[in-house]
C-alpha positions as a Markdown table, in Angstrom:
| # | Residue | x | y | z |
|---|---|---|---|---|
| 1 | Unk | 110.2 | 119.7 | 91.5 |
| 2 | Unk | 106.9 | 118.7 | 92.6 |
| 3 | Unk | 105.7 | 118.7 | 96.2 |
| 4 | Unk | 104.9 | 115.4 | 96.3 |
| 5 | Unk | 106.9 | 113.8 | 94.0 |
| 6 | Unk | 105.9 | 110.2 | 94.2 |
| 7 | Unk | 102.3 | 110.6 | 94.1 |
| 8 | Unk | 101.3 | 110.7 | 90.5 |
| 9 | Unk | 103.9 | 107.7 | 90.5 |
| 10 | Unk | 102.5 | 105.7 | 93.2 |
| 11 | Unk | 99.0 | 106.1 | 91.8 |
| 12 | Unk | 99.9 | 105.3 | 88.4 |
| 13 | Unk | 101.4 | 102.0 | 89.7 |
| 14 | Unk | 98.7 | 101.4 | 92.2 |
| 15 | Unk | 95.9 | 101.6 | 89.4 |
| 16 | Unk | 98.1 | 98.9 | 86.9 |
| 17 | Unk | 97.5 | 96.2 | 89.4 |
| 18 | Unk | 93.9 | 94.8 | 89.1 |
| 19 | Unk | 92.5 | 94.7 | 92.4 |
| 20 | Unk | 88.3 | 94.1 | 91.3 |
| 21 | Unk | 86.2 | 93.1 | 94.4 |
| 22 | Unk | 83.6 | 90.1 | 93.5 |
| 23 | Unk | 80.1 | 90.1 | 95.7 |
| 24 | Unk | 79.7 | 86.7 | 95.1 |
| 25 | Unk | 82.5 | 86.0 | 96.7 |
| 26 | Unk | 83.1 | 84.8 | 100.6 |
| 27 | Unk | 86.5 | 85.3 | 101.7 |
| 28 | Unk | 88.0 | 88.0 | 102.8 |
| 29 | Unk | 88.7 | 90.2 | 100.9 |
| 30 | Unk | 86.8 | 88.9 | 98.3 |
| 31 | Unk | 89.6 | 88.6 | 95.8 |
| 32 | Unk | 93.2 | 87.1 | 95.7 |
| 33 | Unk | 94.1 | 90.0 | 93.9 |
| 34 | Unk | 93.2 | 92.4 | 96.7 |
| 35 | Unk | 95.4 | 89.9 | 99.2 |
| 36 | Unk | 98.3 | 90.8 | 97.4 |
| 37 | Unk | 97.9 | 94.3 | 96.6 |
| 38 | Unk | 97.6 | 94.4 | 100.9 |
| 39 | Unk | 100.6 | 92.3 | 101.0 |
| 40 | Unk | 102.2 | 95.1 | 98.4 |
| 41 | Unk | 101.2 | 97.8 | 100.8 |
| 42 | Unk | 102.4 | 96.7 | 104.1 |
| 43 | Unk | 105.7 | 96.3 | 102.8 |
| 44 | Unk | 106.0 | 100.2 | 101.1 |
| 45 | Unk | 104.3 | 101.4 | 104.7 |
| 46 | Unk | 107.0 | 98.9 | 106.5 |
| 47 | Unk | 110.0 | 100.8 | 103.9 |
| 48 | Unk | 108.7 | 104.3 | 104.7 |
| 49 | Unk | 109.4 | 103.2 | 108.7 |
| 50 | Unk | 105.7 | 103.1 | 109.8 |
| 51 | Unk | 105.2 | 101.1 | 112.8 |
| 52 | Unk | 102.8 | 98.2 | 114.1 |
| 53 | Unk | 102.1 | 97.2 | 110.3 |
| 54 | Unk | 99.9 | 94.4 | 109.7 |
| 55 | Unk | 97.3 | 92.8 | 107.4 |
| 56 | Unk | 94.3 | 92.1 | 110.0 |
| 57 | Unk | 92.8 | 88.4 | 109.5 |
| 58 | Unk | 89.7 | 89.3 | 110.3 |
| 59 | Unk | 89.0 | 92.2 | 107.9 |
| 60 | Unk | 91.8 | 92.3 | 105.3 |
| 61 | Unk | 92.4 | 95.9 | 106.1 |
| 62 | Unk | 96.0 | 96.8 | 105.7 |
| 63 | Unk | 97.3 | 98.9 | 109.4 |
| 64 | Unk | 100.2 | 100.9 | 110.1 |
| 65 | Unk | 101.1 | 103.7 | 112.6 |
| 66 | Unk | 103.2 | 106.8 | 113.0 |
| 67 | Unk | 104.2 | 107.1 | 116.2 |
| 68 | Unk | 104.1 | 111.0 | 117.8 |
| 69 | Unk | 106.8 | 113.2 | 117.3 |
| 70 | Unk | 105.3 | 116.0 | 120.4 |
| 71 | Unk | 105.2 | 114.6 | 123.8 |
| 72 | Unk | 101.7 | 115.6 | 124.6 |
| 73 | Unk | 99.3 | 112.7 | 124.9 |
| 74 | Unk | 95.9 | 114.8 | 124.9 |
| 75 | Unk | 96.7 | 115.0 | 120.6 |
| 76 | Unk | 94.1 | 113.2 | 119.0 |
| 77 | Unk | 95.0 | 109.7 | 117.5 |
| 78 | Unk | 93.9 | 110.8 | 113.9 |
| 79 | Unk | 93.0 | 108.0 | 111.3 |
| 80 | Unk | 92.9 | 107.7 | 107.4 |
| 81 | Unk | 91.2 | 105.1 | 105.6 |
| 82 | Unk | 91.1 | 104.1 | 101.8 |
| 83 | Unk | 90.2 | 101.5 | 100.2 |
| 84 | Unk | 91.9 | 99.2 | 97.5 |
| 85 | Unk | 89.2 | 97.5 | 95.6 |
| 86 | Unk | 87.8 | 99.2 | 92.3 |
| 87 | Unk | 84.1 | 98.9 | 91.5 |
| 88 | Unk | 81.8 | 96.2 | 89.1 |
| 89 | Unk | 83.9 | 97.0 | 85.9 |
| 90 | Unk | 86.6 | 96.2 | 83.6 |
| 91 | Unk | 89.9 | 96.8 | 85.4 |
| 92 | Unk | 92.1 | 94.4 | 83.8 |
| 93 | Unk | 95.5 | 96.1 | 81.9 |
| 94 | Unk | 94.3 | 99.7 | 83.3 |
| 95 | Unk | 96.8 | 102.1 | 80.9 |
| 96 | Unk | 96.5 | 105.7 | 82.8 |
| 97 | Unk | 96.9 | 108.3 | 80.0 |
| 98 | Unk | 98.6 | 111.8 | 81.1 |
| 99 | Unk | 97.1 | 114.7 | 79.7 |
| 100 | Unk | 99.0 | 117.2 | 80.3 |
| 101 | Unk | 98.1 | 120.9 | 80.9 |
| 102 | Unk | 94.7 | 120.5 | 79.2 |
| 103 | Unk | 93.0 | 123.6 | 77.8 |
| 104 | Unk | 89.3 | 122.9 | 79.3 |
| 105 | Unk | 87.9 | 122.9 | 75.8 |
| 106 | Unk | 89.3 | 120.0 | 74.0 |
| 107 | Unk | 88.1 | 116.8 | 73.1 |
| 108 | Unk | 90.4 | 114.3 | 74.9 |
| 109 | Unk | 90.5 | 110.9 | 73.1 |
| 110 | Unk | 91.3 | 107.9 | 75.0 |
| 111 | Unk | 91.7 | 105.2 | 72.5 |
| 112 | Unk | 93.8 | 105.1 | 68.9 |
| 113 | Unk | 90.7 | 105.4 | 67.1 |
| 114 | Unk | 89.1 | 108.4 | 68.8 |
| 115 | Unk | 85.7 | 106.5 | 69.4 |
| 116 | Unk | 85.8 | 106.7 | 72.6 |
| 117 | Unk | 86.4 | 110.0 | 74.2 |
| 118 | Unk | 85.9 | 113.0 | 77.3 |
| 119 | Unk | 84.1 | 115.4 | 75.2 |
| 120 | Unk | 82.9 | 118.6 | 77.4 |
| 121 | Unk | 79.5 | 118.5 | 76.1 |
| 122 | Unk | 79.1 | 115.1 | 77.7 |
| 123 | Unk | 81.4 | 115.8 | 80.4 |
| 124 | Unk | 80.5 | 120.0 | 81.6 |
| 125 | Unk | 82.8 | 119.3 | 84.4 |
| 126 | Unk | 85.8 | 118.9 | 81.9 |
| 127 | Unk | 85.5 | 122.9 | 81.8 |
| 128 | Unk | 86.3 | 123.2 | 85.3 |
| 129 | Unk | 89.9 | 121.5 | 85.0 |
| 130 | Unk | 91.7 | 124.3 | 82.5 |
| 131 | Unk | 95.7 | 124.1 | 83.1 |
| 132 | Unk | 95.2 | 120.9 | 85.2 |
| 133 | Unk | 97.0 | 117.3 | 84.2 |
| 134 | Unk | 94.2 | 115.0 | 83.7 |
| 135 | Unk | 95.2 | 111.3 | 84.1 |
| 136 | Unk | 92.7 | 109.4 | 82.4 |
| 137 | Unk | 91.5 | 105.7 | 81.0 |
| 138 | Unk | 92.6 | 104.3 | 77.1 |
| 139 | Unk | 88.6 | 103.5 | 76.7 |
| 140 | Unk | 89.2 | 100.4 | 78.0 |
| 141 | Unk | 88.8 | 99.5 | 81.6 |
| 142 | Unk | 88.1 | 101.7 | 84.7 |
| 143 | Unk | 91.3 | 104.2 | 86.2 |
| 144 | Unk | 90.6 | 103.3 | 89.5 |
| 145 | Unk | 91.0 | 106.9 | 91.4 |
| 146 | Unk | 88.2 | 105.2 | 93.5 |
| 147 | Unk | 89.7 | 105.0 | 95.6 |
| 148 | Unk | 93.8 | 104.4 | 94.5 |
| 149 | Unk | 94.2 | 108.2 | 94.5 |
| 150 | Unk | 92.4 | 107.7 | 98.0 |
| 151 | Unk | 95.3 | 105.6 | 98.6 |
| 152 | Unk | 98.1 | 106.9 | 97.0 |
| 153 | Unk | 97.0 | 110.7 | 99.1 |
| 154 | Unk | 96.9 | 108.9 | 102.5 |
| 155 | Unk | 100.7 | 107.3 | 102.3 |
| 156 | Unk | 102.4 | 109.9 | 100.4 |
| 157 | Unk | 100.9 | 112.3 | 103.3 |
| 158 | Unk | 102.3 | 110.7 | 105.9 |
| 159 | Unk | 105.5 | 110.0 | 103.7 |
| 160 | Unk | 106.0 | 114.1 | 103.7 |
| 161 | Unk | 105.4 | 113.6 | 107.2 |
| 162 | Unk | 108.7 | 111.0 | 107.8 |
| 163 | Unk | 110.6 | 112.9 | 105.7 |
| 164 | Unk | 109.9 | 116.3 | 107.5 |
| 165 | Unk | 110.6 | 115.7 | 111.0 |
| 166 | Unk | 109.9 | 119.4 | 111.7 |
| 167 | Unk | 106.1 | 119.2 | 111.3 |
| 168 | Unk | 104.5 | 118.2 | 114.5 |
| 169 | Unk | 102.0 | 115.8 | 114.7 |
| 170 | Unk | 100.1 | 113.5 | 117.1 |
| 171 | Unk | 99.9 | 109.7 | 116.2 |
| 172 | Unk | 98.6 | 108.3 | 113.0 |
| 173 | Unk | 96.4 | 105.4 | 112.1 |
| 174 | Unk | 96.5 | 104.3 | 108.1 |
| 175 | Unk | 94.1 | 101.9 | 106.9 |
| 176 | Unk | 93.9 | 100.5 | 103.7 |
| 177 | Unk | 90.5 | 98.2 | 103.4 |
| 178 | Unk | 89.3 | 95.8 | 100.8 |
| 179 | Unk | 86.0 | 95.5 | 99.2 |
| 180 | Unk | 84.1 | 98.5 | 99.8 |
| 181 | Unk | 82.9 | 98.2 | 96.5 |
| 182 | Unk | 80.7 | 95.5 | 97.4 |
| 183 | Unk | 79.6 | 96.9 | 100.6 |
| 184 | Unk | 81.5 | 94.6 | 102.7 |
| 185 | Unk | 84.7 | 96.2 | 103.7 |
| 186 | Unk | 83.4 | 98.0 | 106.5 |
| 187 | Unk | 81.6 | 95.3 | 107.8 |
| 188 | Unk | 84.2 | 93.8 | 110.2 |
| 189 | Unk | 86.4 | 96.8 | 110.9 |
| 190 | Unk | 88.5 | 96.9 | 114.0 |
| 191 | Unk | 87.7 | 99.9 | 115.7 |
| 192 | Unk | 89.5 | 99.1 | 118.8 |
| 193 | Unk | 92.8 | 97.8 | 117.0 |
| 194 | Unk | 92.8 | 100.8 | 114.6 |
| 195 | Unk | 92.9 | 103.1 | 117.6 |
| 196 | Unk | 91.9 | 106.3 | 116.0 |
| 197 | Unk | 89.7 | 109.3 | 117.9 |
| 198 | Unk | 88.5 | 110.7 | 114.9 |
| 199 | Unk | 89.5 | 109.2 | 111.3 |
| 200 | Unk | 88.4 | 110.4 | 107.6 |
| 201 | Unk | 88.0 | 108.4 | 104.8 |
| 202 | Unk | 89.7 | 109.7 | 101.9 |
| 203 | Unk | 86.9 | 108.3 | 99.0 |
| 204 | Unk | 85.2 | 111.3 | 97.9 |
| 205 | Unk | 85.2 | 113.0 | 94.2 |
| 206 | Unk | 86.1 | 116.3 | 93.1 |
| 207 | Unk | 87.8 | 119.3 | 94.6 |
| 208 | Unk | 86.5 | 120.2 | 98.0 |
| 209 | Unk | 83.8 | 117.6 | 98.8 |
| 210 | Unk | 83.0 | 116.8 | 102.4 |
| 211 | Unk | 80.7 | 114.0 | 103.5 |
| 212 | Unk | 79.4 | 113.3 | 106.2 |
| 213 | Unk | 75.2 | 112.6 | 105.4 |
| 214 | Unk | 74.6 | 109.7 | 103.1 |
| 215 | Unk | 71.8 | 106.8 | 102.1 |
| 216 | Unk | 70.1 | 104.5 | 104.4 |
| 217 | Unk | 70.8 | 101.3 | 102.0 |
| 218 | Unk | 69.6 | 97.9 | 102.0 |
| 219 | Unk | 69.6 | 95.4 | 99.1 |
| 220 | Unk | 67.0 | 92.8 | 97.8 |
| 221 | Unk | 66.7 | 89.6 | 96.5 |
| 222 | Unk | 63.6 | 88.1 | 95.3 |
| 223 | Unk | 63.2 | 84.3 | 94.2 |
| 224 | Unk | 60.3 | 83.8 | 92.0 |
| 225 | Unk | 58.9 | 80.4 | 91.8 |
| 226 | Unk | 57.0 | 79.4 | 88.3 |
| 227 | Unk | 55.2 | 76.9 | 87.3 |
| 228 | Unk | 56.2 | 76.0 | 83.8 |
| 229 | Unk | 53.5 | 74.1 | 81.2 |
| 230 | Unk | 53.0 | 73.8 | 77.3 |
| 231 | Unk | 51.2 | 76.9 | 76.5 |
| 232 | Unk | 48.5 | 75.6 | 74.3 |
| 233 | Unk | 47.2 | 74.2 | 78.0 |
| 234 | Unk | 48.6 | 76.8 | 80.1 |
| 235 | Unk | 45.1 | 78.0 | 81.1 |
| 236 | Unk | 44.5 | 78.5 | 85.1 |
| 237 | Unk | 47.6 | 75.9 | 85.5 |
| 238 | Unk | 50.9 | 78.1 | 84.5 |
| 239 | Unk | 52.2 | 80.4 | 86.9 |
| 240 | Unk | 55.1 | 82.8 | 84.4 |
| 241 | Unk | 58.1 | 83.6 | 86.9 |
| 242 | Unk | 58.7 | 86.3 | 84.7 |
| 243 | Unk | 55.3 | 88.0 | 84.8 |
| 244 | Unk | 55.2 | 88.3 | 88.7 |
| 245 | Unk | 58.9 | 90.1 | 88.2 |
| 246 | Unk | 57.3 | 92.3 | 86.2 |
| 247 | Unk | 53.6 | 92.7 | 88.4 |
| 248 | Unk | 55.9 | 93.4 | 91.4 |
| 249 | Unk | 58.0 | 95.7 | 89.8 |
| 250 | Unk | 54.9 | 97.5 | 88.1 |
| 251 | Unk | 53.6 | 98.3 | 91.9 |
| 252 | Unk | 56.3 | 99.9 | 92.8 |
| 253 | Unk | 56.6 | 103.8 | 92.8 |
| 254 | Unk | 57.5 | 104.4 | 88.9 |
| 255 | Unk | 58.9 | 107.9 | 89.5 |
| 256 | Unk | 61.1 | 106.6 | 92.3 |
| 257 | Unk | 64.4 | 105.1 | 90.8 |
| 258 | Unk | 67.8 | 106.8 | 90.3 |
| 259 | Unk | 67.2 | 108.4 | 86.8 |
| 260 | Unk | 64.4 | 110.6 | 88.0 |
| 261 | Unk | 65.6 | 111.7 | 91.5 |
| 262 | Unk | 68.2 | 113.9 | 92.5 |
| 263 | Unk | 69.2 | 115.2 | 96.2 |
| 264 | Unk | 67.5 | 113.8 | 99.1 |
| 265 | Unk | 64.8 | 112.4 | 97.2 |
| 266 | Unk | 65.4 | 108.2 | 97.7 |
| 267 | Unk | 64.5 | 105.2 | 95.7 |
| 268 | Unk | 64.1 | 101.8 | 94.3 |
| 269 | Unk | 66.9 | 100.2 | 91.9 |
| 270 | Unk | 66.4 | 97.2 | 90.0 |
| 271 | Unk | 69.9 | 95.9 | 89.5 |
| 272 | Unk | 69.0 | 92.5 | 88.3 |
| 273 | Unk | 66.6 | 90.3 | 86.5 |
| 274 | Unk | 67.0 | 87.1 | 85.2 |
| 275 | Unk | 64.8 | 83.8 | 84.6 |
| 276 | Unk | 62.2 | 81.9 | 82.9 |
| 277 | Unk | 58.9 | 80.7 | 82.9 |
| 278 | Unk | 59.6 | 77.9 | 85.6 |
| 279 | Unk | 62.0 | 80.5 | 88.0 |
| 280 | Unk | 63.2 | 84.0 | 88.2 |
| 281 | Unk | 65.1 | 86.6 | 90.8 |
| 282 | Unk | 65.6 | 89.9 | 91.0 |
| 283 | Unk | 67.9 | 91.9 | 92.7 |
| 284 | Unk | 67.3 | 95.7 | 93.6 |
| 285 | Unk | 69.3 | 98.2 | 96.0 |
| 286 | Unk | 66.6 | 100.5 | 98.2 |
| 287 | Unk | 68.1 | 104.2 | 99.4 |
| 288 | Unk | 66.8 | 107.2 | 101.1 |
| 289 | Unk | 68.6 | 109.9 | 103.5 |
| 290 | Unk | 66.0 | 109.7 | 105.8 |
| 291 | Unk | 65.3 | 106.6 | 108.2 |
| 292 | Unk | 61.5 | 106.4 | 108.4 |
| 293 | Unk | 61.2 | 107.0 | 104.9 |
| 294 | Unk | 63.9 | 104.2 | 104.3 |
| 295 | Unk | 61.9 | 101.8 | 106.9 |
| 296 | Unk | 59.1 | 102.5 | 105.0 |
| 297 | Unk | 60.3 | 101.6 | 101.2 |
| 298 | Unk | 61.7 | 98.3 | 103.2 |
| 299 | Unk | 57.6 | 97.7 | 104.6 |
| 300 | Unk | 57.0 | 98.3 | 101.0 |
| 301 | Unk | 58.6 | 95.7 | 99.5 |
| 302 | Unk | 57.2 | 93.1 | 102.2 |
| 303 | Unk | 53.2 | 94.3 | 101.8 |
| 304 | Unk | 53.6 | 93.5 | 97.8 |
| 305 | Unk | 55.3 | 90.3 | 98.4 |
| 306 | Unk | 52.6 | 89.7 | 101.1 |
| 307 | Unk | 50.2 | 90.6 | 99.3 |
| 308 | Unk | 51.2 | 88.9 | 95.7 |
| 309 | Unk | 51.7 | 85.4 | 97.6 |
| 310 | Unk | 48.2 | 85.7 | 99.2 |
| 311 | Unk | 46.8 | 84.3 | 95.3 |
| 312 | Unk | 49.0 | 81.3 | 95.6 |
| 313 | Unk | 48.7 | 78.1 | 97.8 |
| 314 | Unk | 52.1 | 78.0 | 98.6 |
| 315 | Unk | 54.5 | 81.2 | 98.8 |
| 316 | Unk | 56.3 | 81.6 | 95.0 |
| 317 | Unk | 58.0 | 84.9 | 95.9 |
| 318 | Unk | 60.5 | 84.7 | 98.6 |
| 319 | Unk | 62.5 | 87.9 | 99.7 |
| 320 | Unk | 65.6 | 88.2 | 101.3 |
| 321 | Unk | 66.4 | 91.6 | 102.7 |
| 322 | Unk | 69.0 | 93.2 | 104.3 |
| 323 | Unk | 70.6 | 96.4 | 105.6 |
| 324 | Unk | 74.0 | 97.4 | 104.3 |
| 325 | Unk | 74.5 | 100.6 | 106.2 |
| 326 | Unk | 73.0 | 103.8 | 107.8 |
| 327 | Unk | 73.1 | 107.6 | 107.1 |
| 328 | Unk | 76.7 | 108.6 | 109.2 |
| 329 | Unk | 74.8 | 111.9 | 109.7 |
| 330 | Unk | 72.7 | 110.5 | 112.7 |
| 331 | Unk | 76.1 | 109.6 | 114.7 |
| 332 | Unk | 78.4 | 112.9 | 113.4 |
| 333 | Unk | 75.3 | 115.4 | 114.3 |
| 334 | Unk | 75.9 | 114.8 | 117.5 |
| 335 | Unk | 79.8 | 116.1 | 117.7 |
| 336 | Unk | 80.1 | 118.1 | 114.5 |
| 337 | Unk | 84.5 | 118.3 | 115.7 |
| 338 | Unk | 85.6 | 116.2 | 113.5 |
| 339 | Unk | 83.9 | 118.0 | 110.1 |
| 340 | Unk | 84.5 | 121.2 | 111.8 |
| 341 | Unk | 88.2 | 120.2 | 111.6 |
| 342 | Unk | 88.3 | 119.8 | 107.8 |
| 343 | Unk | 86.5 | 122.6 | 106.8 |
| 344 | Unk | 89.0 | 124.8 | 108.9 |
| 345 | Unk | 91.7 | 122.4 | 107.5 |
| 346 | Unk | 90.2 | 123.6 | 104.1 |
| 347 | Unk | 89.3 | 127.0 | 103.9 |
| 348 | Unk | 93.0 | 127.8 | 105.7 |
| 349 | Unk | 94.2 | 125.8 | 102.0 |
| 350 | Unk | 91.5 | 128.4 | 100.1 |
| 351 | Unk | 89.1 | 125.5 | 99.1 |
| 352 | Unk | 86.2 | 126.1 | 99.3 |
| 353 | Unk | 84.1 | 123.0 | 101.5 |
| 354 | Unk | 81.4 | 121.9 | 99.4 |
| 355 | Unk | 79.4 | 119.6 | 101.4 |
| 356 | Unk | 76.0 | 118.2 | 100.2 |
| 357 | Unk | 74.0 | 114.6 | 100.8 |
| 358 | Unk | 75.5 | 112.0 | 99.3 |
| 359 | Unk | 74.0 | 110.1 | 97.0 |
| 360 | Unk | 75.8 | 106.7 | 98.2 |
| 361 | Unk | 77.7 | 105.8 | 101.5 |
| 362 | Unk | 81.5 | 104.8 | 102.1 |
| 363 | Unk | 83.3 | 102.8 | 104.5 |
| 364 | Unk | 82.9 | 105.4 | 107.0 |
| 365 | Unk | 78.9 | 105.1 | 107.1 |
| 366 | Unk | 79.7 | 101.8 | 109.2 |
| 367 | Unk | 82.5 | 102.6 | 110.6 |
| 368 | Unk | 80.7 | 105.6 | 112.3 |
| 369 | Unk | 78.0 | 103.3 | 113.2 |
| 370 | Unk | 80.9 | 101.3 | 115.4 |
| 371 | Unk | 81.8 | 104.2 | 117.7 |
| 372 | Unk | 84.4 | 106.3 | 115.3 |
| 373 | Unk | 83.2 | 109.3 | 113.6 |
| 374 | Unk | 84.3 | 109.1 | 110.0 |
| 375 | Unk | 83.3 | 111.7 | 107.4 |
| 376 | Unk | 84.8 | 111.5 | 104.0 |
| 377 | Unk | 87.6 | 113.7 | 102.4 |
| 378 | Unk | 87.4 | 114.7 | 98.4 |
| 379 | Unk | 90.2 | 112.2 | 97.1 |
| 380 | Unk | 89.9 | 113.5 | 93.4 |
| 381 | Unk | 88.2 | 111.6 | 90.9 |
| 382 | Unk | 85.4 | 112.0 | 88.0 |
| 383 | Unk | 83.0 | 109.9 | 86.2 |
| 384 | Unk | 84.1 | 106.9 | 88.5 |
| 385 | Unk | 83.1 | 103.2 | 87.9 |
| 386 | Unk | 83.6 | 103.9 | 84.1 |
| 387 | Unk | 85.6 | 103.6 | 81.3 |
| 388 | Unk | 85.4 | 107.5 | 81.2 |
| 389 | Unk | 87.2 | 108.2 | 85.0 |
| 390 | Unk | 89.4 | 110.3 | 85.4 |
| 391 | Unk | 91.5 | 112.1 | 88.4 |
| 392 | Unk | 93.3 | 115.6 | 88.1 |
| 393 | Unk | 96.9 | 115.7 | 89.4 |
| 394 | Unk | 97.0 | 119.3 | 91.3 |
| 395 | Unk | 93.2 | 117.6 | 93.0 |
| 396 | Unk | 95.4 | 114.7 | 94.3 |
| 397 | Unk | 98.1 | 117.0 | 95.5 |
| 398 | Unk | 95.7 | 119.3 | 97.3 |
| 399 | Unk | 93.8 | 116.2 | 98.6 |
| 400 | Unk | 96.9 | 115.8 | 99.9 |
| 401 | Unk | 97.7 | 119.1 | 101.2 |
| 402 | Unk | 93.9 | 118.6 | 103.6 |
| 403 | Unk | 95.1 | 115.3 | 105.1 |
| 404 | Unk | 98.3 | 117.4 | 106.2 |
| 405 | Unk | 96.7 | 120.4 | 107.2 |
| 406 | Unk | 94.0 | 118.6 | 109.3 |
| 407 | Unk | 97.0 | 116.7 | 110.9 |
| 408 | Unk | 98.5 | 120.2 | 111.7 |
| 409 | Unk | 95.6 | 121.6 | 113.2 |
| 410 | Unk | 95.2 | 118.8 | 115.1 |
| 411 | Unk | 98.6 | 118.9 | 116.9 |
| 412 | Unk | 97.7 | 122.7 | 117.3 |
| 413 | Unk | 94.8 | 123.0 | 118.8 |
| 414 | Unk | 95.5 | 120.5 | 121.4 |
| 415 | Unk | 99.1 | 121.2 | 122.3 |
């Protein structure tokens, strides 16, 4: 019998109900679908005798405690965080396919046809996972690992933890947040109500990644303002919307967008583009590790503008920029404890930390921000945000095993 019995269960479940966040949204969360998938999880967290559960009005996240089982109240309040939103793609009817035991060579197909597969020669990484189960997609919708098996690690963790009494542990804060897909989540978490020291998010991809250094990221909008005339009399009169997309875009650093950097190296992503003669916009996300660097590519963006709207009589580009989060690395640096922790809580499980600058952010880039140090925790999945995801079972179980350990260790070192 498996250690964890109900995990692959509980995930499997978890990923069948659509739970898509939608940017263009404003409620929160930004979905009904989310609201009940909260309302789904408070109750399992209420049955497994969690205390103080509740789904907070003013950020959506799902909270629940487990009270102390030692007596000594210099333990640190430890907190786990997940969120329950999948990202901008189908997730409609998710079908999570069990390969079992898979021989690190094969081609795995996901649907009937074949047409769409995981073929190692696309997918190197596939090598890695010989004698693993692989739960994977049918082709046709997203699994959902980010961040369900996030999820599913976090409650069946501290389900081992009701149901062995033995273990000793300080006090436990879960939280289970919508939209982080969207960038919002984070945005209005209660630091003071969740009531963690130190918390992890449990978000992160394969075996052994921990996170604590990430983007600087901001997202722009551009409206472009046309002037639209028969083009047989066009001359010194029309003003193409579309063009000036394209003369910004064309000053821009060419070299500097996501398909030709790699590490720490930032850039400039044109998400969006849309319009006519008469009106355009344009949405891009901007990203570097460093924050002068990242100021600068925000100054940028302004001087073109600036600079294009200086031909016209009246401003025909408009800009609306804003900040979505910051690089946690500038508030952990200062107290390395709480990755210090995980590594330990790691290498005691024989995985090997593999920590490196992340090409994105999580929850816990804001959240550190608000005063709680919160680096992320490998939760298990591959190829996320695609039809081609998929999460290995022993991952999940050892993702598992670190949110355990860490609570250990914790209880340990401070009793």
């Amino acid at each position: 019998m498996a250690k964890y019995e109900k995990l692959v269960p509980r995930f499997i479940e978890y990923v069948k109900k659509e739970t898509r966040s939608d940017e263009n949204s404003t409620t929160v969360p930004s979905t009904s679908t989310q609201v009940e998938f909260a309302k789904d999880i408070a109750k399992e967290l209420k049955n497994l005798g969690l205390e103080n559960v509740r789904i907070s009005a003013k950020d959506g996240y799902v909270f629940a405690t487990l009270p102390a089982n030692i007596k000594n109240k210099d333990v640190k309040k430890l907190g786990f965080i997940a969120h329950m939103d999948t990202a901008d793609f189908n997730a409609k009817n998710v079908s999570p396919q069990l390969q079992k035991n898979y021989d690190g060579e094969s081609v795995i197909k996901l649907d009937k046809a074949g047409t769409l597969t995981l073929d190692p020669k696309d997918f190197p990484n596939l090598k890695k996972y010989k004698g693993h189960d692989l739960i994977t997609t049918d082709g046709s919708t997203l699994l959902g690992a980010d961040d369900k098996a996030g999820v599913a690690e976090i409650i069946t963790a501290v389900e081992y933890l009701v149901s062995h009494p033995e273990i000793k542990h300080g006090e436990i804060e879960v939280g289970i947040g919508p939209d982080e897909e969207i960038g919002t989540g984070a945005a209005h978490f209660d630091v003071a109500g969740f009531g963690a020291d130190i918390a992890y998010t449990v978000d992160g991809g394969p075996l052994g990644e921990l996170e604590y250094e990430t983007f600087n990221a901001a997202a722009a909008k551009i409206k472009i303002i046309g002037k639209n005339v028969h083009p047989a009399t066009a001359k010194n009169v029309m003003i193409n919307a579309l063009q000036l997309a394209i003369d910004f875009h064309n000053q821009l650093p060419q070299d500097e967008v996501p398909e030709k950097t790699e590490g720490r190296q930032g850039f400039f992503h044109l998400l969006q583009l849309d319009g006519t003669v008469d009106e355009a916009q344009m949405a891009y996300i901007i990203r570097d590790h460093d924050r002068a660097k990242f100021e600068a590519r925000k100054e940028l963006f302004k001087e073109i503008i600036n600079k294009m709207n200086v031909q016209f009589s009246e401003p025909r580009l408009i800009l609306d920029l804003n900040d979505q989060y910051y690089n946690m690395r500038e508030v952990i640096e200062k107290d390395m404890t709480v990755v210090e922790l995980a590594k330990l809580a790691m290498n005691n499980l024989d995985i090997t930390p593999v920590i490196y600058p992340v090409r994105g952010g999580t929850d816990g880039s804001k959240i550190s921000f608000m005063g709680l140090p919160t680096p992320n925790l490998f939760a298990g999945g591959e190829n996320m945000h695609s039809r081609f995801e998929y999460v290995s079972v022993q991952v999940m179980e050892k993702a598992t095993d670190v949110i355990l350990e860490i609570i250990k260790l914790t209880s340990e070192q401070n009793s």
